[in-house]
C-alpha positions as CSV (number, residue, x, y, z in Angstrom):
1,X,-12.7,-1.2,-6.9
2,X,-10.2,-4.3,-7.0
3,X,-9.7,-6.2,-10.5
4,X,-8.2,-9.1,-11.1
5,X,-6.2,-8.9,-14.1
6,X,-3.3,-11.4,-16.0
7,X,-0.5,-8.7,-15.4
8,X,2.4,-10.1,-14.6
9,X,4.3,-9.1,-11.2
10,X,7.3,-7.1,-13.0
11,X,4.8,-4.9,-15.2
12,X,2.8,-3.8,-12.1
13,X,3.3,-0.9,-9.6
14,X,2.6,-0.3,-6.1
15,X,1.3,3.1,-5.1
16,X,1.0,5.1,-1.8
17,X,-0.8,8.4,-1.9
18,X,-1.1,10.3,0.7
19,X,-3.3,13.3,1.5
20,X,-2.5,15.3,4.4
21,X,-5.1,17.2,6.2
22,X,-2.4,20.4,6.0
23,X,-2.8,19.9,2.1
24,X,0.2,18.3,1.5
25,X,0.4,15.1,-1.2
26,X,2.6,12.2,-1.4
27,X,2.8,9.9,-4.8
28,X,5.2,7.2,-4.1
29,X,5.4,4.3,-7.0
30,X,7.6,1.3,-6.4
31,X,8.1,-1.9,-8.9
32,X,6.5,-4.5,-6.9
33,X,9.0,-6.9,-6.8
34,X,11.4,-4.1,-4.9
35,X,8.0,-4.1,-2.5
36,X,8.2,-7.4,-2.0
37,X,11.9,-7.3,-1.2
38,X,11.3,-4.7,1.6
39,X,8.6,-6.6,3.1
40,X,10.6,-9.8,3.4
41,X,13.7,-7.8,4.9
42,X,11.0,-6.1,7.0
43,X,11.9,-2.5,5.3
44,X,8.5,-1.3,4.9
45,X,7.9,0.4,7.7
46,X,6.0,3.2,6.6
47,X,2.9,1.7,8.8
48,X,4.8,1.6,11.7
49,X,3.3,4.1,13.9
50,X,2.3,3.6,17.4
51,X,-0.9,6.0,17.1
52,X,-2.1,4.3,14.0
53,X,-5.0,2.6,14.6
54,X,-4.6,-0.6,12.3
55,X,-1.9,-3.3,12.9
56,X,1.0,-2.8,10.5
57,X,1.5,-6.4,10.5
58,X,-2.3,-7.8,9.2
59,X,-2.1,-4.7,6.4
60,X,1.4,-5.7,5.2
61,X,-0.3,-9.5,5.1
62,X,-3.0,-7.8,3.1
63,X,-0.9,-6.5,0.8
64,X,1.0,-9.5,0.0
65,X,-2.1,-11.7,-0.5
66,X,-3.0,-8.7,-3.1
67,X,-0.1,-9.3,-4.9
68,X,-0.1,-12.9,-4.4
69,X,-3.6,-12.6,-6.3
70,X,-3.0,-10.2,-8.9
71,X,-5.4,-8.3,-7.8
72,X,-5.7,-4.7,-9.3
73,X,-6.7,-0.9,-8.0
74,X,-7.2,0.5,-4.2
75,X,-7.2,-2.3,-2.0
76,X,-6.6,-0.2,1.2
77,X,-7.9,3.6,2.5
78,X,-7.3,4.3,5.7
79,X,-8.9,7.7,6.9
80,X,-6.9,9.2,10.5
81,X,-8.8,11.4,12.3
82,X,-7.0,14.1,11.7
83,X,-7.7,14.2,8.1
84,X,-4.8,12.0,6.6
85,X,-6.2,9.8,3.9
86,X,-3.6,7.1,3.0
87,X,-4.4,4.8,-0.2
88,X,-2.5,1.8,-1.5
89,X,-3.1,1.3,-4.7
90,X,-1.9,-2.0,-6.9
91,X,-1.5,-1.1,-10.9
């Protein structure tokens, strides 16, 4: 669920987990300033993949209208079909 709370930008954190379908698990927590950094120099290219099956470009639009909201908690799970859960996570 997404909240909108009075955080300020350089108290919150961005969050990627990642749940592979082999069991692995990836926590990656970035400041999101240094988020916003990457996506203006175009350095977030973790959702670059040419099997995914959502455009890259709309969910990094997403997630700068997120944090151009304040808004708070999952705003994105994406589900592959091979079992990869992906979720980015504003806190």
């Amino acid at each position: 669920m997404v909240k909108q709370l009075n955080r300020g930008p350089e108290e919150k954190l961005f969050r990627i987990r990642i749940l592979s379908h082999k069991g692995d698990k990836v926590h990656i927590k970035l400041p999101i300033a240094f988020v916003k950094k990457l996506i203006q120099n175009n350095a977030l290219d973790i959702f670059n993949n040419e099997d995914d099956i959502i455009d890259s470009e709309k969910l990094l639009t997403l997630i700068v209208n997120a944090f151009n909201y304040n808004l708070n908690g999952e705003i994105a799970r994406l589900e592959r079909s091979n079992g990869d859960i992906i979720k980015i996570i504003i806190d």
